[in-house]
PQR file with spaces between the fields and no chain letter, atoms N, CA, C, O and H, PARSE charges and radii, in Angstrom:
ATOM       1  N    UNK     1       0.837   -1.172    0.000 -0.4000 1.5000
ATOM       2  CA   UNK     1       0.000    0.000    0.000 -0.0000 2.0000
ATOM       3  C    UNK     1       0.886    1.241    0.000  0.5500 1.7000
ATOM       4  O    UNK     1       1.797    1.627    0.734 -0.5500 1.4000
ATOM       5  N    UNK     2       0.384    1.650   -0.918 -0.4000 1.5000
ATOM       6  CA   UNK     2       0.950    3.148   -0.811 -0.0000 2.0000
ATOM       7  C    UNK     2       0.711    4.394   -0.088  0.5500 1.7000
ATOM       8  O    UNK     2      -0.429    4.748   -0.389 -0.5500 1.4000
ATOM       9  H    UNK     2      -0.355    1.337   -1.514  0.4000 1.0000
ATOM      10  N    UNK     3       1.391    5.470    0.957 -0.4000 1.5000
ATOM      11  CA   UNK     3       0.927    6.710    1.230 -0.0000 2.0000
ATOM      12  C    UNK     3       1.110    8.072    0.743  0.5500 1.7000
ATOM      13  O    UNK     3       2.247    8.096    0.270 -0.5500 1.4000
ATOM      14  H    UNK     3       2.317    5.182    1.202  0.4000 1.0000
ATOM      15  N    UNK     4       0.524    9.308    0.609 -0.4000 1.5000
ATOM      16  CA   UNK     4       0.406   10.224    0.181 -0.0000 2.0000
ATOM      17  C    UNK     4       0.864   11.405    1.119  0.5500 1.7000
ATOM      18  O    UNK     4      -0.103   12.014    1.576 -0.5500 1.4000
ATOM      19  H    UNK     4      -0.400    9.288    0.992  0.4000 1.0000
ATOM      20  N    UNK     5       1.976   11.840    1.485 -0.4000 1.5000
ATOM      21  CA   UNK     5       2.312   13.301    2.468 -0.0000 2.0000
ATOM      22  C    UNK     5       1.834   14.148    1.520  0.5500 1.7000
ATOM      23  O    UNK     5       2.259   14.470    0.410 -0.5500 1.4000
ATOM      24  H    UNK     5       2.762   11.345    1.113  0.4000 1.0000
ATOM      25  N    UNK     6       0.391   14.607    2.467 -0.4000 1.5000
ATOM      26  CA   UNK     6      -0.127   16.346    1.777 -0.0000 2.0000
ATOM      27  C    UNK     6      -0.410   16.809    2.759  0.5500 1.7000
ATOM      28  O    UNK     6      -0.895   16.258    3.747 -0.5500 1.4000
ATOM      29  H    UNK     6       0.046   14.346    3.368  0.4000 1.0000
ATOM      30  N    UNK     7      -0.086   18.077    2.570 -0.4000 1.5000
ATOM      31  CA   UNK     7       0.440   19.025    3.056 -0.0000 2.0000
ATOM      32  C    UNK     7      -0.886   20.409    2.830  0.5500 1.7000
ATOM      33  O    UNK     7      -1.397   21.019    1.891 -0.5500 1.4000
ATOM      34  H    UNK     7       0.308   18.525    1.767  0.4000 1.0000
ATOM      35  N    UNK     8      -1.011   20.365    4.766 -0.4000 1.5000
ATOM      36  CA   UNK     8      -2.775   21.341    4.711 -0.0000 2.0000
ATOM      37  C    UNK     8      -1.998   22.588    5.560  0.5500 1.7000
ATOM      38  O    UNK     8      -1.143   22.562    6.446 -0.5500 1.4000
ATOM      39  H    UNK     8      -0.595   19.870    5.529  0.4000 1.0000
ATOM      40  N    UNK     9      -2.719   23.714    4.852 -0.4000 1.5000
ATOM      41  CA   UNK     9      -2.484   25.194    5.258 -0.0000 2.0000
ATOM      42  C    UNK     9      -3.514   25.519    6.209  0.5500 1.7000
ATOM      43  O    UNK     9      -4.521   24.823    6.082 -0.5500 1.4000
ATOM      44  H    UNK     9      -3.413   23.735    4.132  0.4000 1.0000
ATOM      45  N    UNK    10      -3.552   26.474    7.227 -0.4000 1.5000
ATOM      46  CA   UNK    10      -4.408   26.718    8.139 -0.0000 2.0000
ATOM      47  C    UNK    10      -4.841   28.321    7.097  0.5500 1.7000
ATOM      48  O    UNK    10      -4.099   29.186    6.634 -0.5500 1.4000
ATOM      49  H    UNK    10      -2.734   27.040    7.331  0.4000 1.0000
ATOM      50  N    UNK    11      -6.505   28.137    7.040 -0.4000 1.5000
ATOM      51  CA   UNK    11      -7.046   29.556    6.139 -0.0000 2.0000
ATOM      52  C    UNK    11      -7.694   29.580    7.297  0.5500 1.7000
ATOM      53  O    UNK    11      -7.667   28.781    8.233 -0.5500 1.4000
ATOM      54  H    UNK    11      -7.109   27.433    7.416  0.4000 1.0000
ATOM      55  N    UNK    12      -8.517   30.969    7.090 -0.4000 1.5000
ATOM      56  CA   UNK    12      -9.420   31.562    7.830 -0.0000 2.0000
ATOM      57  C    UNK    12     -10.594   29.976    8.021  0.5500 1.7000
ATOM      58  O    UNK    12     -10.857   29.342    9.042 -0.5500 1.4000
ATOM      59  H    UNK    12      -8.540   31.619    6.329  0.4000 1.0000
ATOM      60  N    UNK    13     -10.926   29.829    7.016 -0.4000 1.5000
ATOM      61  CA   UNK    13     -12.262   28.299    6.954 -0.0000 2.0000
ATOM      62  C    UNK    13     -11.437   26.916    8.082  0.5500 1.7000
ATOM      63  O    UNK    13     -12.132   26.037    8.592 -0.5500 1.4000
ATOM      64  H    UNK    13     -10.712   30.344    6.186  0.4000 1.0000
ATOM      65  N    UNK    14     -10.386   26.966    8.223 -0.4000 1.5000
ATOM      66  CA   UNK    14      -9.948   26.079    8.874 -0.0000 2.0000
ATOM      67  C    UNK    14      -8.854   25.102    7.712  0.5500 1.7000
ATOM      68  O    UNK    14      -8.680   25.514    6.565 -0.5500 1.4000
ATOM      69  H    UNK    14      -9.821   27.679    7.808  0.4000 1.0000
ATOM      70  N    UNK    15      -8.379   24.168    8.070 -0.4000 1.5000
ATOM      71  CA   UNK    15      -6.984   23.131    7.675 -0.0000 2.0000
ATOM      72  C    UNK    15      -7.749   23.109    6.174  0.5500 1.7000
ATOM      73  O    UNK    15      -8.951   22.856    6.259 -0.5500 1.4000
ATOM      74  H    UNK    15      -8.520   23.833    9.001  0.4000 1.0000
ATOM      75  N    UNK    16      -7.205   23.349    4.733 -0.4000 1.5000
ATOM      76  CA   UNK    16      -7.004   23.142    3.362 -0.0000 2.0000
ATOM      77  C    UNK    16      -5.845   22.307    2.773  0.5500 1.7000
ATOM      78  O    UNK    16      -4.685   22.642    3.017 -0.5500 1.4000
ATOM      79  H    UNK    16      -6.229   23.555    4.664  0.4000 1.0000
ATOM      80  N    UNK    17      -6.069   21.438    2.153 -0.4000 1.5000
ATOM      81  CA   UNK    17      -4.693   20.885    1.396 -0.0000 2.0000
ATOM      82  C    UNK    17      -4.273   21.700    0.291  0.5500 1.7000
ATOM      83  O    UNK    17      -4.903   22.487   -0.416 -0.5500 1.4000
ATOM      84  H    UNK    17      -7.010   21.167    1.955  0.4000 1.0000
ATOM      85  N    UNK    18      -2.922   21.295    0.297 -0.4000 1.5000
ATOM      86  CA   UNK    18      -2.248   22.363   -0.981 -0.0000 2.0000
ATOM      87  C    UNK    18      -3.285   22.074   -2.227  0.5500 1.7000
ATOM      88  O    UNK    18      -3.907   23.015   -2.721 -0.5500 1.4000
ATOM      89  H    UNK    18      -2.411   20.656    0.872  0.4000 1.0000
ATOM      90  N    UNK    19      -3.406   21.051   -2.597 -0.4000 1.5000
ATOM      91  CA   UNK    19      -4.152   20.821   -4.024 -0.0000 2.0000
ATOM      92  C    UNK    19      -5.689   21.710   -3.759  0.5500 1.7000
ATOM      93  O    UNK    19      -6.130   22.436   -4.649 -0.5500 1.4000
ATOM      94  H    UNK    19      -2.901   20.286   -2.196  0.4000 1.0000
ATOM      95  N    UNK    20      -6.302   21.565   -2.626 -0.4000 1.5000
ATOM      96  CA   UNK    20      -7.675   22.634   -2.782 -0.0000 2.0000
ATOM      97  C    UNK    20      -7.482   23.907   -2.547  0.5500 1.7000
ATOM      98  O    UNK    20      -8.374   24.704   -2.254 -0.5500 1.4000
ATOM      99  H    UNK    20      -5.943   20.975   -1.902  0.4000 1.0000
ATOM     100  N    UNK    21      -6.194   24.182   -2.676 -0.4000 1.5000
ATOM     101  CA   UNK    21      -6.139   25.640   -2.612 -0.0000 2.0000
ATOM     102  C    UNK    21      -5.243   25.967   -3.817  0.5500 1.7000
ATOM     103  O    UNK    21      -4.847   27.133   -3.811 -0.5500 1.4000
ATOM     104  H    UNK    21      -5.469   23.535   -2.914  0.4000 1.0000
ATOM     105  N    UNK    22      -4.893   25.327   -4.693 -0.4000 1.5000
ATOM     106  CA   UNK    22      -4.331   25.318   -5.679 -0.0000 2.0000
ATOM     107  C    UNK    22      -2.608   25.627   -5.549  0.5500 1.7000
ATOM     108  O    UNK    22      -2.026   25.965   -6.579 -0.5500 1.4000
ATOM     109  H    UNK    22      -5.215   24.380   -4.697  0.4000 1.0000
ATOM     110  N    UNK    23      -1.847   25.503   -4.294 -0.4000 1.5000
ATOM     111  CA   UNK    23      -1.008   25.910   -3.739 -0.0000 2.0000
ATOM     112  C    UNK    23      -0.168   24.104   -4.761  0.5500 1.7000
ATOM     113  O    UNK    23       1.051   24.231   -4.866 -0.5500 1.4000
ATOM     114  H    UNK    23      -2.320   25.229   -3.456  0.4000 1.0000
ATOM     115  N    UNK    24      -0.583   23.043   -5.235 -0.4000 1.5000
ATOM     116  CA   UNK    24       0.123   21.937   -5.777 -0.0000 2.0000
ATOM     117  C    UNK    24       1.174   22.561   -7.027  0.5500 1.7000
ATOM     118  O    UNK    24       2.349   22.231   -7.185 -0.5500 1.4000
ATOM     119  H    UNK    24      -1.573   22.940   -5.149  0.4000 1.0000
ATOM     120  N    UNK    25       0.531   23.379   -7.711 -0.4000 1.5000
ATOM     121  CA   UNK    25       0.985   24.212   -8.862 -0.0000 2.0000
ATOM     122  C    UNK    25       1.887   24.849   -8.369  0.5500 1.7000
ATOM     123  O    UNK    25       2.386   25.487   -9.297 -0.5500 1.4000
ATOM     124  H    UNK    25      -0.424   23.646   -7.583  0.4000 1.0000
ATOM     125  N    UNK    26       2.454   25.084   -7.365 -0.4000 1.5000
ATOM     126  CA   UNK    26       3.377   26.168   -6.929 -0.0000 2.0000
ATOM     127  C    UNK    26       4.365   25.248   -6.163  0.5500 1.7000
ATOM     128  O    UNK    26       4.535   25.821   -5.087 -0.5500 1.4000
ATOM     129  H    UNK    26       2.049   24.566   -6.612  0.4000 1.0000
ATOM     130  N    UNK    27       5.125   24.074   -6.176 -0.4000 1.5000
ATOM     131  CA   UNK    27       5.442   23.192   -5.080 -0.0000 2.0000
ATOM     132  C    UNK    27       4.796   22.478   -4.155  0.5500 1.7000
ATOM     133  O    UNK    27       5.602   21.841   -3.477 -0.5500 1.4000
ATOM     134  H    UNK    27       4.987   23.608   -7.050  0.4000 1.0000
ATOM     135  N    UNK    28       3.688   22.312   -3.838 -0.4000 1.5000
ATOM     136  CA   UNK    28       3.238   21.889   -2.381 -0.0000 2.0000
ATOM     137  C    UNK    28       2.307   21.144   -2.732  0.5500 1.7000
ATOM     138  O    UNK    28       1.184   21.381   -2.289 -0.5500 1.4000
ATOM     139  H    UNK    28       3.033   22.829   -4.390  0.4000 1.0000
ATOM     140  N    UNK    29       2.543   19.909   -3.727 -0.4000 1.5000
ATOM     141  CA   UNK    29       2.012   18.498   -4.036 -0.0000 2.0000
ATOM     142  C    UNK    29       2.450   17.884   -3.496  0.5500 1.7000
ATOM     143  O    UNK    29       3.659   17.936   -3.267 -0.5500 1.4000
ATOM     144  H    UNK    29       3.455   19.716   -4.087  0.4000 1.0000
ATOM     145  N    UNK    30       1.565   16.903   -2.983 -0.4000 1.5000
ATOM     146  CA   UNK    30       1.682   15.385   -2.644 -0.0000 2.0000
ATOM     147  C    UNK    30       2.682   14.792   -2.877  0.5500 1.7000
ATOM     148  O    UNK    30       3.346   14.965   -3.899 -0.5500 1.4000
ATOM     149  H    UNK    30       0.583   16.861   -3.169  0.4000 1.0000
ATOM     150  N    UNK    31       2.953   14.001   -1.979 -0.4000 1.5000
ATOM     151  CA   UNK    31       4.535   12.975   -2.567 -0.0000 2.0000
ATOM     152  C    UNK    31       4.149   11.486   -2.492  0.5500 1.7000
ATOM     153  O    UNK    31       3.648   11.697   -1.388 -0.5500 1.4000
ATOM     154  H    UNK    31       2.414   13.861   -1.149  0.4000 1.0000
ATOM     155  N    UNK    32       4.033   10.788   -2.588 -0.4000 1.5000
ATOM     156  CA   UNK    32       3.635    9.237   -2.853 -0.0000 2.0000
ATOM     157  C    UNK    32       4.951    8.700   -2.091  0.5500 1.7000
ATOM     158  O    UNK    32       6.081    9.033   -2.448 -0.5500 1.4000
ATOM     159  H    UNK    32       4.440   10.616   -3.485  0.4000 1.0000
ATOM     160  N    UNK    33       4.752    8.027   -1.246 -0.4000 1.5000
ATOM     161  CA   UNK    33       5.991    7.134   -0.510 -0.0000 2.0000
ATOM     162  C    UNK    33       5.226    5.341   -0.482  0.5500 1.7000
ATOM     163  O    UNK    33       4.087    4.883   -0.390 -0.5500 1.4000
ATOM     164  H    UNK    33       3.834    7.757   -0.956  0.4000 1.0000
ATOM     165  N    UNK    34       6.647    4.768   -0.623 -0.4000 1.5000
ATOM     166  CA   UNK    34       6.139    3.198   -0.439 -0.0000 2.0000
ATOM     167  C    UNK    34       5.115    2.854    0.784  0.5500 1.7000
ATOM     168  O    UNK    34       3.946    2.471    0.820 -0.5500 1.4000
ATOM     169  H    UNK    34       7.573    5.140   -0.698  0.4000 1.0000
ATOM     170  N    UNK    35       5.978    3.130    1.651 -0.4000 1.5000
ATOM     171  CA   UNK    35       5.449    2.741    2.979 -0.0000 2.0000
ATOM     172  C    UNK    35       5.269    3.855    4.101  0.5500 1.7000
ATOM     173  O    UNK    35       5.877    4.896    4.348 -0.5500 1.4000
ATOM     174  H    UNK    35       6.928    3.441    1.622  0.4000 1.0000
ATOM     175  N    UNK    36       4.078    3.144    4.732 -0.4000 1.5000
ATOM     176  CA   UNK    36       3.527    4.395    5.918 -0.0000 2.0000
ATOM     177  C    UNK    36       4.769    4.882    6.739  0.5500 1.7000
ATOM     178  O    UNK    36       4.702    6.074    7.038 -0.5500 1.4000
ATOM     179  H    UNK    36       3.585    2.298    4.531  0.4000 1.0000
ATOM     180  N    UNK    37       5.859    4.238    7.155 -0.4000 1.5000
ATOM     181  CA   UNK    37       7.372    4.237    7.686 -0.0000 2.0000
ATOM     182  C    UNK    37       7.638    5.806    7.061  0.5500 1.7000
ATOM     183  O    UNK    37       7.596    6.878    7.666 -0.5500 1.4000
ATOM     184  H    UNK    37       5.913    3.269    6.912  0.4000 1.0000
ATOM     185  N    UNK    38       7.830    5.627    6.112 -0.4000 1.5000
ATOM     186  CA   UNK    38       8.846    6.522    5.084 -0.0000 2.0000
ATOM     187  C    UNK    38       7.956    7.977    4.849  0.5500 1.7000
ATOM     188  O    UNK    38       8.308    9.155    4.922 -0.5500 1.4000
ATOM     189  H    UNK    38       7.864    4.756    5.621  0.4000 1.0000
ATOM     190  N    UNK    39       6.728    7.379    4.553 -0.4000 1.5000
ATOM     191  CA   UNK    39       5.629    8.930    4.940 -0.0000 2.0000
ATOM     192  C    UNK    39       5.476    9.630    6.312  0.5500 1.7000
ATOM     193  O    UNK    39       5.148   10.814    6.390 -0.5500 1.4000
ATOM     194  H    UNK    39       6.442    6.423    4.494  0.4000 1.0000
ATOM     195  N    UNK    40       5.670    9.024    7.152 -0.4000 1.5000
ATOM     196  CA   UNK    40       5.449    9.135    8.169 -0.0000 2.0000
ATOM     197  C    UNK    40       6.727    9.892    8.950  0.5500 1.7000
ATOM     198  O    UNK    40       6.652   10.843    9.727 -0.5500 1.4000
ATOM     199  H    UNK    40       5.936    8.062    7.088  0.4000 1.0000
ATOM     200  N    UNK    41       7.759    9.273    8.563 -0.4000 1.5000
ATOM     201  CA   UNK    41       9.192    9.970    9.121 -0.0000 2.0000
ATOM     202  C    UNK    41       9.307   11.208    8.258  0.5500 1.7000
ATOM     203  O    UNK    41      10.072   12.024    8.772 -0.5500 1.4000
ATOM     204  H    UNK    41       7.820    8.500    7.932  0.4000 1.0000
ATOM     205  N    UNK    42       8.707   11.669    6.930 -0.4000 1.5000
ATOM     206  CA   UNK    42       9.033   12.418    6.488 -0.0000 2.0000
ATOM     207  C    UNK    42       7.797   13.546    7.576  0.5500 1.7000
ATOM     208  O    UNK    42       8.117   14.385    8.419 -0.5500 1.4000
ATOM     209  H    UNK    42       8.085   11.006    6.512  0.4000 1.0000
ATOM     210  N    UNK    43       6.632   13.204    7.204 -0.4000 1.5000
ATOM     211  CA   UNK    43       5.712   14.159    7.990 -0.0000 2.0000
ATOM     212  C    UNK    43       5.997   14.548    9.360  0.5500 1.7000
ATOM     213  O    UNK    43       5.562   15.642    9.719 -0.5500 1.4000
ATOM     214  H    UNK    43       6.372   12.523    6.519  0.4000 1.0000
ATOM     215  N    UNK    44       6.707   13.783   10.256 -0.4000 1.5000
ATOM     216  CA   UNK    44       7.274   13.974   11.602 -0.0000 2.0000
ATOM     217  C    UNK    44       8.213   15.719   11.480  0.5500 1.7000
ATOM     218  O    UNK    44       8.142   16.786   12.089 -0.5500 1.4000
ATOM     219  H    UNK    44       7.060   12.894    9.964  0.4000 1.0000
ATOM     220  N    UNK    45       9.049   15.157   10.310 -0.4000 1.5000
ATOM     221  CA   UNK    45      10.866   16.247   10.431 -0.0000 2.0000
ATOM     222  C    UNK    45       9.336   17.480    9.849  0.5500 1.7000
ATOM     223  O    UNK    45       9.125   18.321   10.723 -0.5500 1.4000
ATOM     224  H    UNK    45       9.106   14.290    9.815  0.4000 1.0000
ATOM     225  N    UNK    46       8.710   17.573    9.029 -0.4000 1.5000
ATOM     226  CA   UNK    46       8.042   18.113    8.720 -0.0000 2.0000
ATOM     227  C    UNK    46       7.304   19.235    9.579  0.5500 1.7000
ATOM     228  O    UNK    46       7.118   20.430    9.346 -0.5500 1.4000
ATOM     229  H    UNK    46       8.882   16.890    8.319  0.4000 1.0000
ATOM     230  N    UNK    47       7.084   18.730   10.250 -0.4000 1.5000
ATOM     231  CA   UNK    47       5.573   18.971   11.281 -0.0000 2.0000
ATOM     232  C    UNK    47       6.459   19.321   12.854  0.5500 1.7000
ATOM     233  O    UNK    47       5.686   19.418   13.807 -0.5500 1.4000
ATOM     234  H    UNK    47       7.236   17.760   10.439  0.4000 1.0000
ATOM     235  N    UNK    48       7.600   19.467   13.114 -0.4000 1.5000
ATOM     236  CA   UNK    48       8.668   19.206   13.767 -0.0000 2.0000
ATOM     237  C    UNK    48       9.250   20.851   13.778  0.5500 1.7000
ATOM     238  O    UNK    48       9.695   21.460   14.751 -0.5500 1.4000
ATOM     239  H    UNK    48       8.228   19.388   12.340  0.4000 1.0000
ATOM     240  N    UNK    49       9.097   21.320   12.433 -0.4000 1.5000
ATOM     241  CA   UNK    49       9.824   22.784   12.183 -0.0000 2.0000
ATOM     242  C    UNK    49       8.978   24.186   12.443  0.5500 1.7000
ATOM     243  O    UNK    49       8.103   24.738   11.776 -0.5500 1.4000
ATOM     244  H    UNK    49       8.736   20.825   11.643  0.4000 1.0000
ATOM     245  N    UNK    50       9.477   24.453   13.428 -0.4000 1.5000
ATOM     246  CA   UNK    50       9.458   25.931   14.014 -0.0000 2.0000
ATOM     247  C    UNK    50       8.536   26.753   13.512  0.5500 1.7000
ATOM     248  O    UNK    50       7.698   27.328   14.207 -0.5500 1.4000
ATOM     249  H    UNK    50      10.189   24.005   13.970  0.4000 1.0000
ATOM     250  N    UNK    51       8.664   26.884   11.943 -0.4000 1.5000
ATOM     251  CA   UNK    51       8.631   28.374   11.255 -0.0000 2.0000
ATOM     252  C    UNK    51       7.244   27.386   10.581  0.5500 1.7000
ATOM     253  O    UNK    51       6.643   28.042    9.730 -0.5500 1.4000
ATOM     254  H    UNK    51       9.345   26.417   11.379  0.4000 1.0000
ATOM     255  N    UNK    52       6.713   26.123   10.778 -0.4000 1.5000
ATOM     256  CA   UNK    52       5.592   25.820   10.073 -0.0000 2.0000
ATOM     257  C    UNK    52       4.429   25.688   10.768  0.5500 1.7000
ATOM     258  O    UNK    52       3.269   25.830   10.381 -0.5500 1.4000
ATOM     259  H    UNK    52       7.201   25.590   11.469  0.4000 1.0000
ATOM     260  N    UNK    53       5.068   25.268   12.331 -0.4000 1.5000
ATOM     261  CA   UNK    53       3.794   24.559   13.353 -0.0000 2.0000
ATOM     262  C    UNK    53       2.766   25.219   13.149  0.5500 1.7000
ATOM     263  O    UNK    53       1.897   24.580   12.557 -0.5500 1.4000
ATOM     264  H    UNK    53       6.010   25.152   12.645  0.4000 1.0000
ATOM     265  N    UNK    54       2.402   26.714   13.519 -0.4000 1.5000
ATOM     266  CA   UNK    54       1.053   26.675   13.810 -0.0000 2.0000
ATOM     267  C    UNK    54       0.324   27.445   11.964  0.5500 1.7000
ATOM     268  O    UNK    54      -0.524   28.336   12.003 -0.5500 1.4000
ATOM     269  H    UNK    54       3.109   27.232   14.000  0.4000 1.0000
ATOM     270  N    UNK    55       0.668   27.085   11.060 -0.4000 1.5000
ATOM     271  CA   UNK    55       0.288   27.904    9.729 -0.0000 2.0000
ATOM     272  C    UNK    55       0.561   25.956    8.623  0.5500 1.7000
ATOM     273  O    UNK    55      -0.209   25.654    7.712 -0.5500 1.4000
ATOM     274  H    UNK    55       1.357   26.361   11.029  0.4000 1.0000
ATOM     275  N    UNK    56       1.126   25.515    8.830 -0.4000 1.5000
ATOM     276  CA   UNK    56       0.988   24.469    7.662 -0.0000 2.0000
ATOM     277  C    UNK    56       1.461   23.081    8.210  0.5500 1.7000
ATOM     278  O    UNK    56       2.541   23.122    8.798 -0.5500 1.4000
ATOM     279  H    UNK    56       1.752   25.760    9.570  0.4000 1.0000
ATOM     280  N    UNK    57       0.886   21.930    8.129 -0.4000 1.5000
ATOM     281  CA   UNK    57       1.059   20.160    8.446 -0.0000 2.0000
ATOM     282  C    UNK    57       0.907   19.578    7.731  0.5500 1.7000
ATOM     283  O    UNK    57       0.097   19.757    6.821 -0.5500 1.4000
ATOM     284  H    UNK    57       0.008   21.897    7.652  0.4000 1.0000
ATOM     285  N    UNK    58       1.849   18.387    7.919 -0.4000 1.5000
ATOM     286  CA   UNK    58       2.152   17.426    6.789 -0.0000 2.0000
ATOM     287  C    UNK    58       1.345   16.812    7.464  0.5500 1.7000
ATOM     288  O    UNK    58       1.176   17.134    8.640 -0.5500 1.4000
ATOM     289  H    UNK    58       2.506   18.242    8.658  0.4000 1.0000
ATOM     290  N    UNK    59       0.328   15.302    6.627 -0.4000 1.5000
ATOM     291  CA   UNK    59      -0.585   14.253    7.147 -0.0000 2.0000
ATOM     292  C    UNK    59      -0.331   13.025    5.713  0.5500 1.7000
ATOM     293  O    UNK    59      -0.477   13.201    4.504 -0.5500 1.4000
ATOM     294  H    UNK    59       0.466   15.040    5.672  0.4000 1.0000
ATOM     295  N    UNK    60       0.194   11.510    6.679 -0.4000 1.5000
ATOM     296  CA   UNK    60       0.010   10.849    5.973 -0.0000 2.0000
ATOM     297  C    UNK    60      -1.347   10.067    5.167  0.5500 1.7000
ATOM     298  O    UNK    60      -2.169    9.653    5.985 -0.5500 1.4000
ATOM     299  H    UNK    60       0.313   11.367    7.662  0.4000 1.0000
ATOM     300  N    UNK    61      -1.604    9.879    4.144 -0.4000 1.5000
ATOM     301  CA   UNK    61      -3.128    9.532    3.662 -0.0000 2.0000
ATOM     302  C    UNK    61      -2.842    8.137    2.406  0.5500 1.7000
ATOM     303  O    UNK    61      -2.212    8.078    1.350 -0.5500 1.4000
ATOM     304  H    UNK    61      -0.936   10.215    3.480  0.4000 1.0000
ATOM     305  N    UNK    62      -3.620    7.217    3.147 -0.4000 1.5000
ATOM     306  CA   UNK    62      -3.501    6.296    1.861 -0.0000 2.0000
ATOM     307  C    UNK    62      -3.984    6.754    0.322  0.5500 1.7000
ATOM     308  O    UNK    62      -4.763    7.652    0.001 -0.5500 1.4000
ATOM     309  H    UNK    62      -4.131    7.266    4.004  0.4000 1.0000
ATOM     310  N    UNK    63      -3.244    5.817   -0.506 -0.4000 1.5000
ATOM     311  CA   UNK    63      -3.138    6.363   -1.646 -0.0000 2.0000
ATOM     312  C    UNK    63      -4.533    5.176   -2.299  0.5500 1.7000
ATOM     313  O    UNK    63      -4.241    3.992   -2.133 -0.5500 1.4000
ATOM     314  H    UNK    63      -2.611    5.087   -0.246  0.4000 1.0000
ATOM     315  N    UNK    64      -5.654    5.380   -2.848 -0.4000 1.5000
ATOM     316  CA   UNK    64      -6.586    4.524   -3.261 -0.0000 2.0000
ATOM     317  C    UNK    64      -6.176    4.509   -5.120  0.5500 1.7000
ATOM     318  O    UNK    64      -6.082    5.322   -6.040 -0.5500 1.4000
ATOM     319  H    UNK    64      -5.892    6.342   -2.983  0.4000 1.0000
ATOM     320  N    UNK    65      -6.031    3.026   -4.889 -0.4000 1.5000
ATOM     321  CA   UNK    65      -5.626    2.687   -6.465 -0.0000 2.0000
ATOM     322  C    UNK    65      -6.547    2.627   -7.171  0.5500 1.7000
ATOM     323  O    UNK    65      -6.393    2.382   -8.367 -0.5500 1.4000
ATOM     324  H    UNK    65      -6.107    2.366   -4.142  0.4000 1.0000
């Protein structure tokens, strides 16, 4: 199974993913990782940094084939 790190912005409406805010077009698409492991360690270092906590989070999401 595959997972998906996307990556949600805090708007006024509450948590948006880059792709519904059209923010994918600009860098801030989805990344497809093998395993929940590897999504997951990435979303941690992610979600981990200072200058992102309270404005943008990484969340791992299965990928439906």
């Amino acid at each position: 199974m595959k997972w998906a790190l996307v990556v949600y912005f805090m708007t006024a409406g509450g948590w948006q993913s880059a792709e519904t805010l059209g923010k994918d077009k600009i860098g801030w698409s989805s990344i497809v990782y093998e395993s929940y492991q590897q999504c997951a360690s990435k979303a941690r270092m992610f979600n981990e940094d200072s200058n992102y906590r309270d404005r943008i989070k990484a969340i791992c999401e299965k990928v439906m084939s």
